[in-house]
N, C-alpha and C positions, 0 to 999 in steps of 0.2 A: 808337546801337549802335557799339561798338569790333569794326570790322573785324576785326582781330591775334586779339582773343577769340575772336571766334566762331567763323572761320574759319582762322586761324593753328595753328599745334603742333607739339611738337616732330619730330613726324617728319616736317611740312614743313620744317621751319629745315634738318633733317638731307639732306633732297632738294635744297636750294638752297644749301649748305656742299655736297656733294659735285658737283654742278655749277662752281660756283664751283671746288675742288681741280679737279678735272677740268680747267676751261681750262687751270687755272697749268700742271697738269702738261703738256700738251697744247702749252703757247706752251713748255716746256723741253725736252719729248722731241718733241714731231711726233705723240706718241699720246695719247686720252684713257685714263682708268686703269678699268677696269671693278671695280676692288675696291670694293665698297661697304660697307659695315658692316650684314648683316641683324641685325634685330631679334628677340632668341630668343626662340620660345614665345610670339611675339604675331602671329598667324593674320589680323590686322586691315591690317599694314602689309606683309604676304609677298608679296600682290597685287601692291601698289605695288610694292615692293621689286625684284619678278620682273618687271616691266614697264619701270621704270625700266632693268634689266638689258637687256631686249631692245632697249630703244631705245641703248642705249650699242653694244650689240654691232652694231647696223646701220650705226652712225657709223663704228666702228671696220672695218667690212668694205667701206663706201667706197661705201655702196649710196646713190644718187643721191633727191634729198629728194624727187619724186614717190612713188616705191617705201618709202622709209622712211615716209612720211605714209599712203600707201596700206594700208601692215600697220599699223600704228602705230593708225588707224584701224578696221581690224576686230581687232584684237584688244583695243582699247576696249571696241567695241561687243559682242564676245563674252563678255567678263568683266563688262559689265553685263546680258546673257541674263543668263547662269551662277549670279550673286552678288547676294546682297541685300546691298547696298552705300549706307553712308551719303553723307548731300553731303558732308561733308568728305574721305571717302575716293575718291569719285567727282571730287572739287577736285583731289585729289593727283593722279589718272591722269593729268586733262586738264592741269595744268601741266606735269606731264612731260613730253606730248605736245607741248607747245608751246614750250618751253625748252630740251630736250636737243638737237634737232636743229638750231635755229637757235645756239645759242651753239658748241656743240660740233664742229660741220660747218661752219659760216658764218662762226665766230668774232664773233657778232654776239650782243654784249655787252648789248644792248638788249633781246631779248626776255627776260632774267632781269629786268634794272631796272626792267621793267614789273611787275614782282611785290614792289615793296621796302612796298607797304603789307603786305601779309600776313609780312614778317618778323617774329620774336620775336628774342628778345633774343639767341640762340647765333647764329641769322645775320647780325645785324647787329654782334655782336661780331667774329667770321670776318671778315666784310665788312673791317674798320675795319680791323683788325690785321693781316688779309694779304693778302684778295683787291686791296682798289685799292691797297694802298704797291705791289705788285705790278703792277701798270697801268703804262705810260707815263703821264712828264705831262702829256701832250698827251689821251690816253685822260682821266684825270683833270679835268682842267679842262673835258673836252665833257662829263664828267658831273655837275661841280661837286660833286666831291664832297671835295674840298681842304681844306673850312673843318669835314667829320668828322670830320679822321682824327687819331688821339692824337697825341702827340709820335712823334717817331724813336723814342726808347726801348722805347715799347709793342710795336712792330712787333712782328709773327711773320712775317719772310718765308717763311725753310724750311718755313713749317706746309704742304705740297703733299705 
């Protein structure tokens, strides 16, 4: 079974590229960015979408990771009441949950790299081209990720 298939897609890659902008933005301003890109007229990703949303704005209002875990939490568990929700949709909440607050709040870069099997190819592209040349090298080499990354050329640093 290929992981990335089954459970990978692009409105994960799109969840973990907008995490990913988010830090960069976040290590240049001090803020993360709550613009997210919804998906029009697809009802399947607006969940996520809106979720992903409230957990940004909790980051963004400085509310302490007990509290943000605590709603984060029941409004999981409300939207699985509410929704017949697929596993992969259901994948998407719970990485949210797990990702935005520690990388975004923490700046703990780690609980995203714990999801780099389920990337497809737009976040492992993002990844390559802007989120690590954007790293320190010191960042870089505890992630070994030095021997990915394309040439200089390729970079997209401004992609943020």
């Amino acid at each position: 079974m290929n992981l990335r298939d089954q459970y990978g897609s692009e409105h994960l890659d799109n969840i973990f590229i907008f995490v990913m902008r988010s830090y960069l933005r976040s290590q240049h301003s001090g803020i993360p960015t709550i613009e997210y890109p919804r998906v029009k007229h697809d009802s399947d990703h607006a969940i996520a979408d809106d979720y992903l949303l409230k957990a940004v704005i909790l980051v963004i209002d400085g509310q302490p990771p007990e509290i943000i875990d605590a709603i984060l939490e029941a409004e999981y568990q409300s939207i699985l009441v509410q929704n017949n929700l697929s596993a992969n949709q259901i994948l998407e909440l719970h990485i949210i949950r797990l990702i935005v607050p520690p990388v975004l709040q923490q700046r703990n870069i780690d609980a995203l790299e714990a999801y780099t099997n389920l990337w497809r190819d737009d976040a492992n592209i993002y990844a390559q081209r802007t989120f690590y040349p954007n790293l320190s090298d010191q960042e870089r080499e505890r992630l070994h990720v030095n021997h990915f990354l394309p040439p200089k050329s390729m970079w997209h640093l401004d992609d943020f």
